[in-house]
N, C-alpha and C positions, 0 to 999 in steps of 0.2 A: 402225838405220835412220835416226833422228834425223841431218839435215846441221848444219852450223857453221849460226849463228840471224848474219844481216846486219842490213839494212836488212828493215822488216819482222819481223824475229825473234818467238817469241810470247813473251805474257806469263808463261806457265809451262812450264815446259822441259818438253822432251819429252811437248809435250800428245798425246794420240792423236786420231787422225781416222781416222776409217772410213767410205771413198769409196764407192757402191754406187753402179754405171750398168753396161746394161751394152754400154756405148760402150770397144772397147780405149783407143782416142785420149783419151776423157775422164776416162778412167781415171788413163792413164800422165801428161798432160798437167797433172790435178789434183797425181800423187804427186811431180811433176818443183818445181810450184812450193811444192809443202807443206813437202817433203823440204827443200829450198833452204834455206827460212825455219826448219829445224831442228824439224818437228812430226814427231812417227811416225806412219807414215802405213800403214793398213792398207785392201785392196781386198776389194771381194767383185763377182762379174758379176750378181747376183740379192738378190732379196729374201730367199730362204729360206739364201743360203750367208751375207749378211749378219745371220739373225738368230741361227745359228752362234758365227758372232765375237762378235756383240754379247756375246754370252752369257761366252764365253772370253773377250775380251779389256778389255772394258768400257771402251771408246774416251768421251775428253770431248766431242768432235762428231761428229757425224753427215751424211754428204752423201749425199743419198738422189736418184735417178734417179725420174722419176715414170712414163716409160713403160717396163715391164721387162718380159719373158714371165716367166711362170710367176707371180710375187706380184708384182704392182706397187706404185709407189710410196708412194699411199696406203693399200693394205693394208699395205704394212711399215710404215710411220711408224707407223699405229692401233695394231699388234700391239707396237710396241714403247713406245708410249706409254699402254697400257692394263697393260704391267707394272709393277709395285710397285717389281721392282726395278732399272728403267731409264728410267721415265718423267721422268724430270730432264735424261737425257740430251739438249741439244737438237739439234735436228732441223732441216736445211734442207733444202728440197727444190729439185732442179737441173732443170730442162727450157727445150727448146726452145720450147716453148707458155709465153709470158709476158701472158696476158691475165687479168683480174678473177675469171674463173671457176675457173682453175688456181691462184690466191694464196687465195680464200676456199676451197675445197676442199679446200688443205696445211691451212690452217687451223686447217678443221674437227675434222679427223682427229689436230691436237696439234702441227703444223711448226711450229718458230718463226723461221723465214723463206722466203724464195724465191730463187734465184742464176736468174736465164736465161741460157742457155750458145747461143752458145758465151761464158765470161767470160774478164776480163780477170786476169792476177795478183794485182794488186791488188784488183780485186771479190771475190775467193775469198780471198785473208788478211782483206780489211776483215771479210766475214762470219764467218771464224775467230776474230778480235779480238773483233769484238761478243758471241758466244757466253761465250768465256773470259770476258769482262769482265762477263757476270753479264747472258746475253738469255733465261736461261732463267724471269726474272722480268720479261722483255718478251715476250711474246708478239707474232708478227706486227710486229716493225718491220724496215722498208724497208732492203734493200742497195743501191746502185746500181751497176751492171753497165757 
């Protein structure tokens, strides 16, 4: 599933990413540009089929949807960051709600960032980049969109 890595390409080949919205467009739109940049790119439409894979596939990021039916955003990110053995994993969290209240609430719950969508290619590799490159020892720093 990995594409040829370009301009942009990641730091470590074939990182995994595992997209959770559940938006078709945001879905396909994230795996169109991830796929590009040569990362493997796994989907899930929910929280519960995302914590599934989590489990199977043990993706290096995570892009989490904050408003999903059935487990939302914050309950996945918590559930996956209160396990032992994926709480490393980091965590962004994507929405359309980009205010103070939605960034300190990913926060909370263990996100180590925020994308507001709709993003740009760029804004979603830079937050892949910073991840790989070690954000899981930054908590909470800024992507710009």
């Amino acid at each position: 599933m990995a594409g040829a890595g370009g301009s942009g390409a990641p730091r470590k080949a074939a990182a995994k990413v595992l997209v959770i919205d559940d938006s078709s467009t945001i879905r396909r739109t994230a795996e169109i540009f991830l796929t590009q940049a040569g990362f493997q790119v796994m989907l899930a439409e929910d929280g519960f089929e995302a914590l599934a894979k989590v489990g199977d596939l043990r993706p290096d990021v995570i892009f989490c949807d904050i408003l999903m039916p059935r487990l939302d955003g914050y309950q996945t990110c918590s559930l996956i960051k209160k396990s032992p053995r994926f709480h490393a994993i980091p965590v962004i969290m994507l929405s359309s709600r980009d205010g103070v209240f939605d960034r300190s609430r990913g926060r909370l719950v263990g996100a180590h960032n925020h994308l507001a969508k709709p993003f740009s290619r760029e804004a979603l590799l830079q937050a892949v980049q910073t991840c790989l490159g070690g954000c899981a020892a930054e908590t909470g720093t800024a992507v710009a969109a």
